[in-house]
N, C-alpha and C positions, 0 to 999 in steps of 0.2 A: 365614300370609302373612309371607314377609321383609320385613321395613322397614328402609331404608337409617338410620344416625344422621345427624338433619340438622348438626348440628355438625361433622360429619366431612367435610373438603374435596373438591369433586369435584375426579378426575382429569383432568389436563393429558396432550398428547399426550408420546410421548419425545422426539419429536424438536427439542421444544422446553422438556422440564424438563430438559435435561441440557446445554443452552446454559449459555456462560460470559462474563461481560461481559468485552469488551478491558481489559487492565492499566492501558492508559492512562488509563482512567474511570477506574478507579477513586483510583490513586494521584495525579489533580488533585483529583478529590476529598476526596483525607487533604489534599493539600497545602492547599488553598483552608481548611480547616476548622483550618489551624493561621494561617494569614495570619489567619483571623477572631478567631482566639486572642492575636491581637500578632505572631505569630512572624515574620521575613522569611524567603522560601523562594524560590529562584533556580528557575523551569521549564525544563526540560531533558526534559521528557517527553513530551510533547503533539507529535507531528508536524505543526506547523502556521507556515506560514509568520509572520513578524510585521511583514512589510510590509503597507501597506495597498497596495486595490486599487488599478491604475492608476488616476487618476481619468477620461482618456479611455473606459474599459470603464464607469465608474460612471456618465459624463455619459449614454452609448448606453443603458445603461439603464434611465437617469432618463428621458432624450426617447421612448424605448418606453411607457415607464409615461403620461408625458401625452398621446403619442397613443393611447391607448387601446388598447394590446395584453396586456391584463390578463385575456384569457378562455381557453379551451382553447384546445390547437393540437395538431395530429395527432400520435397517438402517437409515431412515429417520431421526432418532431420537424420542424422546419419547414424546409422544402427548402433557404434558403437558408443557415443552418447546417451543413445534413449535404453540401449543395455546396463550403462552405468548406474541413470538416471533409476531405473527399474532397481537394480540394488541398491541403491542409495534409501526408494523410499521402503522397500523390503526391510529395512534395517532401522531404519530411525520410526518410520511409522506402522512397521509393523504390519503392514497390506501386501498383500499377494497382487505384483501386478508383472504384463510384460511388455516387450516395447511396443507391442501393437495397443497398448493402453495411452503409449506417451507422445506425443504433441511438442517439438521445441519452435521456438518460436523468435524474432528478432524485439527481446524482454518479455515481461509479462504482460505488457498492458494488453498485444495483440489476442492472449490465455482470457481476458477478461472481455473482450470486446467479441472475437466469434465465436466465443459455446451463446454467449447473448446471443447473438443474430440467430446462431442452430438452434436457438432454445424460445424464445421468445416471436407469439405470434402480435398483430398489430391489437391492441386493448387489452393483451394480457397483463396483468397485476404482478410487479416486483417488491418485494421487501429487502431492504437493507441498511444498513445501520446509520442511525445518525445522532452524533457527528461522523461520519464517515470520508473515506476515500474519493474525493470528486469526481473521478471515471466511474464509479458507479454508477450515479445518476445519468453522466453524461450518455453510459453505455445501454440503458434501460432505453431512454429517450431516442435516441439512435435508432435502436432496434423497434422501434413502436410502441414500445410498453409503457406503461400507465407505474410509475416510482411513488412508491408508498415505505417512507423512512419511519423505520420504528428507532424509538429514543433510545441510550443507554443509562444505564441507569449507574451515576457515581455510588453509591451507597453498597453497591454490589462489586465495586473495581471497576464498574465499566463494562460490565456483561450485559445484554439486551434489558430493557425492561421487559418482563415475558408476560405478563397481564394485558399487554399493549399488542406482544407479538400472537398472543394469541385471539386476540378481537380484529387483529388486521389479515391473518390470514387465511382465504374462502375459498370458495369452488373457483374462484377470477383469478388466486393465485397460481403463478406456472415455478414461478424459480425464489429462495430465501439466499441472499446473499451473504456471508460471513464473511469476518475479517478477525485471524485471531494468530498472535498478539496484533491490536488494531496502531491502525493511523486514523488520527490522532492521540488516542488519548494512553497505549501501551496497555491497556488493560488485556487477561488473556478471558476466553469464556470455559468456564468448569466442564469440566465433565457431566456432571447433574443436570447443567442449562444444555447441553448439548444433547442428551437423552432426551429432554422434552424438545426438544428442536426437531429431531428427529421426529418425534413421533409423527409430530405435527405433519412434516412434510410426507409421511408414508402415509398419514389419513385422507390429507388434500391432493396424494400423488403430486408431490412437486419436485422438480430438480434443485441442489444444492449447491452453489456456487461456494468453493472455501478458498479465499486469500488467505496464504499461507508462507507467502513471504518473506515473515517475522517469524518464520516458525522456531528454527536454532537459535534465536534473540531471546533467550528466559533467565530469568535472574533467581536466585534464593531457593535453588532446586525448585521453581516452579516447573513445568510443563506444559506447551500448547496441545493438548490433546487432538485428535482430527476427529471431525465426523465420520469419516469414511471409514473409521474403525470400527463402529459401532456394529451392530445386525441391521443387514437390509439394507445399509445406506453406501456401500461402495458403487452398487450398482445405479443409484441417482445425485453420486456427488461427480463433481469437479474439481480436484485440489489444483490450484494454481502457485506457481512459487519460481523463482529465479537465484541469479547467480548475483544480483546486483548489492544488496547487503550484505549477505551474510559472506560474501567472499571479495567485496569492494569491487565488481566488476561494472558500476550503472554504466559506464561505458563502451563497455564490450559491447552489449543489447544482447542478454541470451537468456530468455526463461522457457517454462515449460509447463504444460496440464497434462495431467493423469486424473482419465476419465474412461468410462465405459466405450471397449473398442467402435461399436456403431456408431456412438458419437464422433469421438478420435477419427474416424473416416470424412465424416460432415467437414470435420473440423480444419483439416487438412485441406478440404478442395477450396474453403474459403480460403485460409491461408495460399493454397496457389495462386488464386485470382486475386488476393491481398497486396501479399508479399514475397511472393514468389519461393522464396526460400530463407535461412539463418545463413549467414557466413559460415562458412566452411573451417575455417581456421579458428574462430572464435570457439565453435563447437568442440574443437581439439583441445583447446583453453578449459575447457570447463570438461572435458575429461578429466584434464589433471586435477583440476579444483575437488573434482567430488572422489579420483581417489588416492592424491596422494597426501602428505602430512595436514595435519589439521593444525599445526598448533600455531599457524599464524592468525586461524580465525580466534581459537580459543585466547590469544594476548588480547586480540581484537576486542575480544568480550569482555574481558577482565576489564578493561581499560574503560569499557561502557559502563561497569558496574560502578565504577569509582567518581567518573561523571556525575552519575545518576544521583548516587548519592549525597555527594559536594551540592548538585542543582536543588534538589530537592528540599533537604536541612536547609540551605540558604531563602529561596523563597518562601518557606516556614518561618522564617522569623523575620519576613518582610510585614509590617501592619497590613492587615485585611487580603490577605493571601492565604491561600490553603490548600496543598500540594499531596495527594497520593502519591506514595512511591509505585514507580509503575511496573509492572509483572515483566516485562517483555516490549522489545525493538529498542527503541532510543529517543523517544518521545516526553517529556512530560506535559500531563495537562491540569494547569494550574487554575483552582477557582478563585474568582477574583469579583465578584457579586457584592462582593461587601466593599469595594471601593466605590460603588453607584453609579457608573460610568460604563454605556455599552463596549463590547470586547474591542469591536471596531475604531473606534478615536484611541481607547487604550492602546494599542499594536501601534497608530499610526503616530500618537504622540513618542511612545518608547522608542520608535524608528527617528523621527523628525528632531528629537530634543536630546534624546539619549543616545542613538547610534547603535540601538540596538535592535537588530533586525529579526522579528518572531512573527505569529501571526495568531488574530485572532481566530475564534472556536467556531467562530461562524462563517469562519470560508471553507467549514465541513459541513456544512448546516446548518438550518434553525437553531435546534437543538444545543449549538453548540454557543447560544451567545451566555456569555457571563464565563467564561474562560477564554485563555489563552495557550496555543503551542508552540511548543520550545523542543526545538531539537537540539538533542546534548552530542550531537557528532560534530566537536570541536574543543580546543585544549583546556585541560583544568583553569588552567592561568586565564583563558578567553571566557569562562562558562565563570568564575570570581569576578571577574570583572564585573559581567555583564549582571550581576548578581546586585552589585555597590551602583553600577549607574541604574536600574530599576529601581532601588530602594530609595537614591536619592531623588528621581524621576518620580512618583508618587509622591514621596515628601512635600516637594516643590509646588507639584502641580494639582494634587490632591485634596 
């Protein structure tokens, strides 16, 4: 009779031992554990806004919480949310939808993780961007699928390389993942790359995943355009998007997808057997967010534009640096190729010598080695700094 050794670990599935935590955890992590050590360390990594919430959106969901809406509420979410949500995207993006299209969820990642599971059978073929958003992968991998990262291409702002997207997308493909304006690099995708994107997906009958997150995040009258505006393509996109940027809620946890209602059905019964439901009161929160004043977002923005700016110009006149101003969110992605040193020791020296806490291009991916990302949601005075100690941080070490 075999006997297993009891000391010997049971097995985990694959599809969860070969998960890899986002860069960003990790490297707050080093950073927080040298702050604990004395050291000062500028944050520059964490994609998270540093304004606080409006307090209009906090007072709605402070007055929810004493009246008593602190128990479940329907999966989907609660009608008068996914009505709002409905005109909100009626308005901004110009789509005819209604709330049996919309999906809320506790954030988006849940928006990105089950249309994947509804969508994605075991071998089928996913594309999506890299350098890219790390749940992506993670969520393909998850769901069975076989993640096929097409590169983007700087020389275009960071819109897909489409020579590439079009050799990797076949009869294996089921879903093209988009992210626009992107994490990392801020870049938005045209309109023009967006028509052949399209096409492509109506030829190979494929579903459209669009991260849209970043979507209000545009700078210099640019515009993120949606796929799902297009002909033909409302009916095989997915817009995914939340409250947590563009209205500084990441703490709340409240996003939402607007998708074709059959799917929105799918979507939903995972979501039961997930995560049972969104808080109740948060939902009331972001009632107000999406219809009352805006102009705490639009400071919000303004203030990102002046960031951007400051970061940009300044790592431009750092030696062997070379910085696109980026379209959209609050990212930039600096190429840095010409200092000869991969992205990864780069990021870990500027943390370890410098104190400043960013992350290389390749905790999005291959793709992304020979740059590094820097989030500019932190003060002008913090983002100068951290400007002077990278400069002098190269100098030294370079």
């Amino acid at each position: 009779m075999n006997q297993t050794d009891p000391s010997e670990p049971l097995p985990l599935a694959l599809t969860v031992d070969t998960l890899e935590p986002e860069g960003a955890y990790r490297v707050l992590a080093r950073a927080q554990e040298l702050e604990r050590q004395g050291h000062d360390v500028i944050h520059l990594e964490i994609g998270e806004p540093d304004f606080p919430t409006d307090p209009r959106i906090c007072f709605a969901g402070i007055k929810a919480i004493e009246a008593g809406r602190t128990g479940y509420s329907p999966t989907a979410g609660i009608m008068e949310l996914r009505e709002a949500i409905a005109r909100d995207v009626a308005q901004r993006r110009r789509i005819d939808v209604s709330p049996e299209n919309i999906v809320v969820g506790p954030g988006a990642k849940p928006l990105l993780f089950f249309p994947a599971l509804a969508l994605i059978n075991r071998g089928d073929e996913v594309v999506y961007p890299d350098p890219g958003f790390p749940t992506y992968e993670a969520m393909i991998r998850v769901a069975g699928g076989v993640p096929v990262p097409i590169p983007l291409a700087e020389e275009k702002g960071f819109s897909f390389d489409l020579d590439a997207l079009r050799d990797r997308v076949n009869t294996r493909t089921c879903l093209i993942v988009l992210n626009s304006p992107s994490n990392p690099t801020g870049g938005v995708i045209p309109k023009e790359d967006l028509i052949q994107i399209a096409q492509l997906a109506q030829r190979y009958k494929c579903w459209v995943l669009s991260d849209e997150i970043y979507s209000r995040m545009c700078y210099d009258d640019h515009e993120a355009p949606s796929i799902a505006q297009l002909d033909g393509m409302q009916e095989r996109t997915v817009i995914v998007d939340g409250f947590s940027k563009t209205y500084a809620m990441t703490g709340w946890r409240l996003g939402y997808g607007v998708m074709p209602a059959r799917l929105a059905e799918k979507v939903s019964l995972l979501m039961v057997h997930g995560v049972g439901c969104t808080a109740e009161f948060t939902q009331v929160a972001g009632i107000e967010a999406l219809s009352g004043p805006q102009d705490h977002v639009d400071a919000m923005f303004d203030e990102y534009r002046q960031r951007r700016d400051v970061l940009v110009e300044g790592l431009n006149s750092i030696d062997g640096v070379c910085c696109q101003s980026p379209s959209g969110a609050f990212y930039a992605f600096p190429n840095v190729r010409a200092l000869g040193k991969p992205s990864d020791p780069l990021a870990n020296m500027l943390l370890e010598k410098a104190g400043v806490a960013l992350l290389p291009g390749t905790a999005f991916g291959s793709h992304g080695e020979g740059f590094l990302r820097i989030c500019y949601a932190n003060s002008l005075t913090n983002i100068r700094r951290a400007i002077e100690r990278i400069r002098d941080a190269f100098a030294d070490s370079l």
